[in-house]
LUMNU-566452 format. One record per residue (C-alpha): x negated, y, z; residue number from 1; residue in three letters. Coordinates in steps of 0.25 Angstrom, whole numbers, plus 5000, padded with zeros to 4 digits. Layout:
LUMNU-566452
east/north/up/i/aa
X/Y/Z/NUM/ALA
...
END
This chain:
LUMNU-566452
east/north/up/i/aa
5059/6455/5745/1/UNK
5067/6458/5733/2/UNK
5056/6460/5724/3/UNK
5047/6450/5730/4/UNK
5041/6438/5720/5/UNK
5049/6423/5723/6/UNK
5040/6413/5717/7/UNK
5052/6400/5712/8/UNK
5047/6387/5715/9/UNK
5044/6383/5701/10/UNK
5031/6393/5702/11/UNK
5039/6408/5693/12/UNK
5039/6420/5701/13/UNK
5051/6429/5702/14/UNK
5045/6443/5703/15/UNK
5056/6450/5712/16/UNK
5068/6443/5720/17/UNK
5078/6449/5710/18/UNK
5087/6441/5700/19/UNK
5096/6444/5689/20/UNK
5107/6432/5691/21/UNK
5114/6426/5679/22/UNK
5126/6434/5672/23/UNK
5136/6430/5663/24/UNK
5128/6438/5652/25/UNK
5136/6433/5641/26/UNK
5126/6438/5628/27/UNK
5124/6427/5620/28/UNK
5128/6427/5607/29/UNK
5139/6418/5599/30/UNK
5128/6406/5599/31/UNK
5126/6409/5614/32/UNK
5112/6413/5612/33/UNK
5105/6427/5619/34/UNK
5109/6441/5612/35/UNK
5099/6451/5612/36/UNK
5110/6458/5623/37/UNK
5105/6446/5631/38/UNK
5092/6448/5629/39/UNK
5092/6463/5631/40/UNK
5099/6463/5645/41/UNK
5089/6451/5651/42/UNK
5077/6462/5645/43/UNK
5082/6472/5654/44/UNK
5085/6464/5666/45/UNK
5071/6458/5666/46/UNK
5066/6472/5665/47/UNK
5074/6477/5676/48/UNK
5067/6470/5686/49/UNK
5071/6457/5692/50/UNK
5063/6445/5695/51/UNK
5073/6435/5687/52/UNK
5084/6434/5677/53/UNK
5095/6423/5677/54/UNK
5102/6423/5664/55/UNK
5117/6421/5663/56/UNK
5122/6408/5661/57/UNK
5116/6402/5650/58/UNK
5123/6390/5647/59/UNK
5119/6376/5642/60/UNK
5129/6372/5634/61/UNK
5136/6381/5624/62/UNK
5150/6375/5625/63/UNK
5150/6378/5641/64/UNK
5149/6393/5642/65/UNK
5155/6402/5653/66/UNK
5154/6414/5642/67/UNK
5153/6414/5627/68/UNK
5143/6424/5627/69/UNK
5132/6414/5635/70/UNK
5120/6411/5631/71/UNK
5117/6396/5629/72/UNK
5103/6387/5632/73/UNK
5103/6376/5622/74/UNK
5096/6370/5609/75/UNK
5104/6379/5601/76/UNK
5101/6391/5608/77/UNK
5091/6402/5601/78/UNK
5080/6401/5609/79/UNK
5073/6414/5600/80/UNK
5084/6421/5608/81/UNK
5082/6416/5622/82/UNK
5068/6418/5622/83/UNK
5072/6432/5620/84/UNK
5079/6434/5631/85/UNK
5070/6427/5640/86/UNK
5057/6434/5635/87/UNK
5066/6447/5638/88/UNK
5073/6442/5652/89/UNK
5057/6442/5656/90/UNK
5052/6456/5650/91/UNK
5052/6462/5663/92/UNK
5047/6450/5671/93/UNK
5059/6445/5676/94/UNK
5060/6429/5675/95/UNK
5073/6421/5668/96/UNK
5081/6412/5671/97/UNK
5091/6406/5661/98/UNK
5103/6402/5669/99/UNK
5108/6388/5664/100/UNK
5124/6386/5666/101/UNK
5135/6377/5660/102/UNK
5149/6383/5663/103/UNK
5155/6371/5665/104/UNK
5170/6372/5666/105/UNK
5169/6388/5666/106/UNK
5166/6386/5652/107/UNK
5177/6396/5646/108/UNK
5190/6388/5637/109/UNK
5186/6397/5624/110/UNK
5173/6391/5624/111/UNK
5176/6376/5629/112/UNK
5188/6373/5631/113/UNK
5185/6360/5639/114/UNK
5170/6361/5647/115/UNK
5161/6351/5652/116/UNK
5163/6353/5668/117/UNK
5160/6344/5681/118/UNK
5176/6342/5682/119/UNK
5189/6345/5675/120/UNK
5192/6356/5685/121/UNK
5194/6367/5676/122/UNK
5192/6381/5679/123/UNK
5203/6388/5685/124/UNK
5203/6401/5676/125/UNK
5208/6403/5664/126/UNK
5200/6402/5650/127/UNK
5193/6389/5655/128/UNK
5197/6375/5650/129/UNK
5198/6362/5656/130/UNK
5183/6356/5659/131/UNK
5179/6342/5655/132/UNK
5173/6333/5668/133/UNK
5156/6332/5664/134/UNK
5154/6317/5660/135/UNK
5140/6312/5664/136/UNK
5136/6311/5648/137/UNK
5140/6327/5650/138/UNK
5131/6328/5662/139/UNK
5120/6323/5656/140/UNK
5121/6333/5645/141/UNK
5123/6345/5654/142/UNK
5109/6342/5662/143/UNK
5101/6339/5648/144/UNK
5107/6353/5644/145/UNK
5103/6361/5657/146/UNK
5090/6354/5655/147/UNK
5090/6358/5640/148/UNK
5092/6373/5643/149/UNK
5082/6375/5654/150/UNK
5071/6369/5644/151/UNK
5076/6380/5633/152/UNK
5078/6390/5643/153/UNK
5064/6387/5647/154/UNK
5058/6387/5632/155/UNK
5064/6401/5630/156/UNK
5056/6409/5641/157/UNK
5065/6406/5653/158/UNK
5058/6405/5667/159/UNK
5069/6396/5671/160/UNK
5084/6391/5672/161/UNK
5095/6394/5682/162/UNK
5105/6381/5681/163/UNK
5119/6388/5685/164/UNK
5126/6378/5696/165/UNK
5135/6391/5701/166/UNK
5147/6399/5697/167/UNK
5155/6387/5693/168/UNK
5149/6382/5681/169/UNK
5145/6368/5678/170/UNK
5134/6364/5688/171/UNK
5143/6373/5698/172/UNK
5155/6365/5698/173/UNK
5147/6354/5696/174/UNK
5143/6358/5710/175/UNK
5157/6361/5716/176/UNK
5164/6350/5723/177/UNK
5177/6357/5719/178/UNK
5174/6356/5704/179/UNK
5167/6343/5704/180/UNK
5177/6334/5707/181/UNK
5171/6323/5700/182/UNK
5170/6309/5706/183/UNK
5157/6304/5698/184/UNK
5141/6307/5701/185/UNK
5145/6320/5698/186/UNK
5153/6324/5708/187/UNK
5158/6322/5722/188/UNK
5147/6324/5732/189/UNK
5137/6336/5731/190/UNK
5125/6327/5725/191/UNK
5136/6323/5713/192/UNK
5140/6337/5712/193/UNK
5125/6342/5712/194/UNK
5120/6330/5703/195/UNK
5123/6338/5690/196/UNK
5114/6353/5693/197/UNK
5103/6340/5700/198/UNK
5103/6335/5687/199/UNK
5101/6347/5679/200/UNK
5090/6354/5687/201/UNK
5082/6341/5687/202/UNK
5084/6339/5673/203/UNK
5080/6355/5671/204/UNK
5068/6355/5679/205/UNK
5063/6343/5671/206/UNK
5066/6351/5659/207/UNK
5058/6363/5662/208/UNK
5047/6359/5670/209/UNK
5043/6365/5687/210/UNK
5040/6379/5682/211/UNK
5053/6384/5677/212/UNK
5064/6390/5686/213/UNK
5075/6382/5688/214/UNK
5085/6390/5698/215/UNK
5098/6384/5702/216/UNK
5112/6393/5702/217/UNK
5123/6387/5713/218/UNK
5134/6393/5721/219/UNK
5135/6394/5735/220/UNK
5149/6393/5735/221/UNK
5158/6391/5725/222/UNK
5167/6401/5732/223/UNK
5181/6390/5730/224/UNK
5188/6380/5738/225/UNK
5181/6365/5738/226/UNK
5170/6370/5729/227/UNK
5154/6374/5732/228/UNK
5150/6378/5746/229/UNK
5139/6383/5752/230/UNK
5136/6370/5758/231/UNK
5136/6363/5746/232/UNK
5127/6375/5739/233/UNK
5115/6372/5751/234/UNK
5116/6356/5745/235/UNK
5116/6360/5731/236/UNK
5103/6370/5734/237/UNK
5096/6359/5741/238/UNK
5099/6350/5732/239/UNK
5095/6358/5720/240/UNK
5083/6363/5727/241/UNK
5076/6347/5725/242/UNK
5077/6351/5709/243/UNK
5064/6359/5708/244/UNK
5072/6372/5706/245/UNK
5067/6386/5710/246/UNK
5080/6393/5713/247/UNK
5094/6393/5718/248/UNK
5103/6405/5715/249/UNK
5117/6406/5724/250/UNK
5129/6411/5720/251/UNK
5143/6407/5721/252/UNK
5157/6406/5715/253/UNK
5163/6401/5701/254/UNK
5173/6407/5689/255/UNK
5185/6403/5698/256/UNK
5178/6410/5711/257/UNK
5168/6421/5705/258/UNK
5162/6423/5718/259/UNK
5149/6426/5710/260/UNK
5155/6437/5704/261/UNK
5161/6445/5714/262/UNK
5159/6460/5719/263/UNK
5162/6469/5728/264/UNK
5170/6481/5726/265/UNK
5167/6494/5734/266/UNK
5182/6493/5738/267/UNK
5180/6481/5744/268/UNK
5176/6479/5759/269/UNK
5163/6473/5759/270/UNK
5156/6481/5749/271/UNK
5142/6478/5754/272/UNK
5145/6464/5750/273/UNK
5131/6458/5744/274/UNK
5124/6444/5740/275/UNK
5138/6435/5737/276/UNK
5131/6422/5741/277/UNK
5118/6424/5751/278/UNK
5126/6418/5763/279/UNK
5126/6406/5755/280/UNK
5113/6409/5750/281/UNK
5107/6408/5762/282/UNK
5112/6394/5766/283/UNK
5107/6388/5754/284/UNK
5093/6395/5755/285/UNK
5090/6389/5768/286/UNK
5091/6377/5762/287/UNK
5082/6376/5751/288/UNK
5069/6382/5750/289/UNK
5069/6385/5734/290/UNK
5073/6401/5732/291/UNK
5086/6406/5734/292/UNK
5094/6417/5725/293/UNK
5107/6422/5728/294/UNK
5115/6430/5718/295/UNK
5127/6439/5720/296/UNK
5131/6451/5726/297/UNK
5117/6458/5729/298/UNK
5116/6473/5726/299/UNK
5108/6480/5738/300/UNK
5092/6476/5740/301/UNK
5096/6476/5753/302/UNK
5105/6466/5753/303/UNK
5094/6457/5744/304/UNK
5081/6460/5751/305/UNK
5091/6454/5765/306/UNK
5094/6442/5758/307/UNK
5080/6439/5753/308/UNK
5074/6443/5766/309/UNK
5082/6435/5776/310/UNK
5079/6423/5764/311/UNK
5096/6422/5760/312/UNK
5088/6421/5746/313/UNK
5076/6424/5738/314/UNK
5083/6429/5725/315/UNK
5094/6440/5723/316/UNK
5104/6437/5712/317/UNK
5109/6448/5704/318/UNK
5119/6450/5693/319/UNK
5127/6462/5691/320/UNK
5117/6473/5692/321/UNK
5108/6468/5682/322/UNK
5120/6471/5674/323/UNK
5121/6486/5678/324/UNK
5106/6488/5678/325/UNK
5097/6478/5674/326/UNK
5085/6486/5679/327/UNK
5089/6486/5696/328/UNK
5079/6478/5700/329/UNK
5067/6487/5698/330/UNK
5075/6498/5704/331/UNK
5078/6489/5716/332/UNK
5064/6483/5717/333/UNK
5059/6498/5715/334/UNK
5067/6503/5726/335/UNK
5077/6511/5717/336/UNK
5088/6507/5721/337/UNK
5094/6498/5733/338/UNK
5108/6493/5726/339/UNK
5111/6486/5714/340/UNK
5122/6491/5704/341/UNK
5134/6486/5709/342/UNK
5145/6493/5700/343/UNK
5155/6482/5704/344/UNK
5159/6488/5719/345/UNK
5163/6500/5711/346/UNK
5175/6489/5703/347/UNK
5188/6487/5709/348/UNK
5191/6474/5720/349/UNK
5190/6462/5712/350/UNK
5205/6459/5714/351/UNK
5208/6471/5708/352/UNK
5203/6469/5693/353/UNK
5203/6458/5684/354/UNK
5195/6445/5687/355/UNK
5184/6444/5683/356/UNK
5181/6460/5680/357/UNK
5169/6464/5686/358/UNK
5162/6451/5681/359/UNK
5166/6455/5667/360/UNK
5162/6470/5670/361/UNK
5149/6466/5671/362/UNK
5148/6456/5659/363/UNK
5153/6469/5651/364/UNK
5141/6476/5657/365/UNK
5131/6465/5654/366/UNK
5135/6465/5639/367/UNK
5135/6480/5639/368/UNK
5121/6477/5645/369/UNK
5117/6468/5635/370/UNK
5121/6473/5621/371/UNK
5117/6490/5624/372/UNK
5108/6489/5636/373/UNK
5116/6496/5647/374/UNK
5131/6494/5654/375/UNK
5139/6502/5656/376/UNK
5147/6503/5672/377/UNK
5157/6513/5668/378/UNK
5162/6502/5659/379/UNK
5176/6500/5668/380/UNK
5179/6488/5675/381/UNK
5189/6483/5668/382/UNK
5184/6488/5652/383/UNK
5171/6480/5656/384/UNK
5180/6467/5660/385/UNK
5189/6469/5647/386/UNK
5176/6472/5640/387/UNK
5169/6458/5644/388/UNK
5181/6448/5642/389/UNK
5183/6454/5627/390/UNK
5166/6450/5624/391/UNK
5169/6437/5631/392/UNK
5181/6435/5622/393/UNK
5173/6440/5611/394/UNK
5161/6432/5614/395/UNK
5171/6419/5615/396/UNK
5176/6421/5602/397/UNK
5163/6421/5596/398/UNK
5157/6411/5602/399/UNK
5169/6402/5597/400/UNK
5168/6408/5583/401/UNK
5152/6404/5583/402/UNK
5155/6390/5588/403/UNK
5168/6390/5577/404/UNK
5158/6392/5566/405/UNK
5147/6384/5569/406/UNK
5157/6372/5570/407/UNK
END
């Protein structure tokens, strides 16, 4: 089935069951618009095959970014630019997605010291600062801006939006009953806590009319103690579900519990382990009838043409092995191969190294990507995770040089 068509709701057909999930790409430039290492590696992804690419996060507010180097969706974006990378992310047929994300309270200190968040919880890792509770004049503001960025994203060539309610950020803790504590409209019972995504996708859908994808990002679980579940992850697919959206992507987990970002070691016991979330996948696909994808894990065709033919889902997320070779899925739809690249089994146990270090591996290997058109594996662990946190240090600095100089 994996190279089977899936028509979306909204009326676009995705040529194959493939998908190139969001990664922290992390290429834009000091006004956090797209660079042409941006738009290079989303030419080769298209032309490698798959039937849609989701962008990394692309925020919508420039003072709420999970990285320095992200790319930004606003009224003072070049949109020159972004129609470049759109009319490149489709070369090859592949269809795009612009994933649409505030980070919320995982905004890092350098870059605001004091974000907007759901609740004063503050993240508890260092480098991040103490949030500022959302005031319903704020709320109002964060829909108009989601709403804001769909229309551009649509002006510029996109064939749709992913709103990013996962991994923590705003509309994810906005989700979480252990981060929204609030007491208000906002918070407390899972209609308050879902009121704020509510909001947004009716205020999107209005924006950019019934023919342009509008796909949902959620976590099954949120992986920590008193926060999402899978139970609360089947209410929030069928409430979203009522929104005239086309797509739910499942994934899990946040910065204080990366469950998203795992791996398995080849020393590890269960080295077979594949698809992180399709248990839970499953649960929230039996209750809605809209498509299902599931990202995370999946590196056999085996293990993908099983999920999509026992109906666990309809679409198979992938990250990292676009990062190794962006061309895998003609050679997996062709029959060349049967396993994906999956060069983190050979790292050590993730106790054994510094947190965070495969993750940062791979970002190394997606700039490499980027800027010269191939990685480079043999690139160590660790000079790959040392590598990474100097660009993102380098990338910080100047971003607040730019913001210095245009006060």
């Amino acid at each position: 089935m994996i190279d089977a068509p899936l028509d979306l709701p909204c009326g676009a057909t995705l040529k194959n069951r493939i998908v190139k999930s969001g990664l922290s790409e992390a290429l834009g430039d000091t006004k956090n618009n797209p660079t042409e290492a941006l738009i290079s590696i989303f030419r080769r992804w298209s032309q490698g095959g798959a039937g849609l690419l989701i962008t990394g996060n692309i925020l919508i507010d420039r003072w709420h970014l999970e990285h320095a180097g992200n790319f930004v969706l606003d009224r003072s974006t070049d949109m020159n630019k972004t129609s470049e990378l759109t009319k490149a992310a489709k070369s090859g047929g592949s269809l795009v997605l612009a994933q649409l994300s505030h980070a919320g309270r995982q905004t890092p200190k350098a870059i605001n010291p004091d974000p907007l968040s759901i609740s004063n919880l503050k993240l508890d890792l260092e480098g991040y600062g103490q949030p500022r509770m959302a005031s319903d004049k704020d709320f109002s503001e964060l829909i108009e801006k989601f709403s804001t960025s769909a229309k551009l994203a649509q002006e510029c060539g996109f064939d749709g939006v992913e709103i990013h309610a996962a991994h923590g950020y705003l509309l994810s803790s906005s989700l979480s009953p252990r981060i929204n504590n609030r007491k208000d409209k906002w918070g407390g019972s899972f209609e308050n806590r879902a009121r704020l995504l509510q909001l947004i996708l009716q205020k999107v859908r209005e924006a950019v009319g019934n023919n342009f994808i509008l796909a949902v990002k959620i976590n099954s679980s949120d992986f920590q103690k008193g926060g999402l579940e899978i139970s609360d992850s089947v209410k929030i697919a069928n409430l979203i579900e009522k929104e005239n959206i086309d797509f739910i992507e499942v994934s899990g987990g946040n910065f204080e519990a990366p469950e998203a970002y795992q791996y398995v070691s080849l020393k590890e016991s269960t080295k077979s382990r594949e698809a992180y979330f399709l248990d839970a996948a499953k649960n929230i696909k039996a209750s809605v009838s809209i498509p299902i994808m599931v990202t995370g894990g999946f590196r056999s065709i085996s293990v993908m043409e099983d999920a999509l033919t026992s109906s666990s889902t309809d679409l198979i997320g992938i990250g990292r092995p676009f990062v190794i070779d962006p061309s895998f899925p003609y050679k997996l739809l062709n029959g060349d191969i049967s396993v994906l690249p999956a060069v983190e089994r050979n790292f050590p146990p993730a106790q054994d190294i510094p947190k965070g270090a495969v993750l940062n591996w791979f970002c190394d290997q997606l700039a490499l990507q980027g800027k010269t058109g191939k990685g480079d594996i043999n690139i160590p662990l660790i000079d790959g995770h040392e590598r990474y946190i100097k660009q993102s240090d380098e990338a910080t600095h100047s971003l607040i040089s730019f913001r210095n100089d245009s006060k």
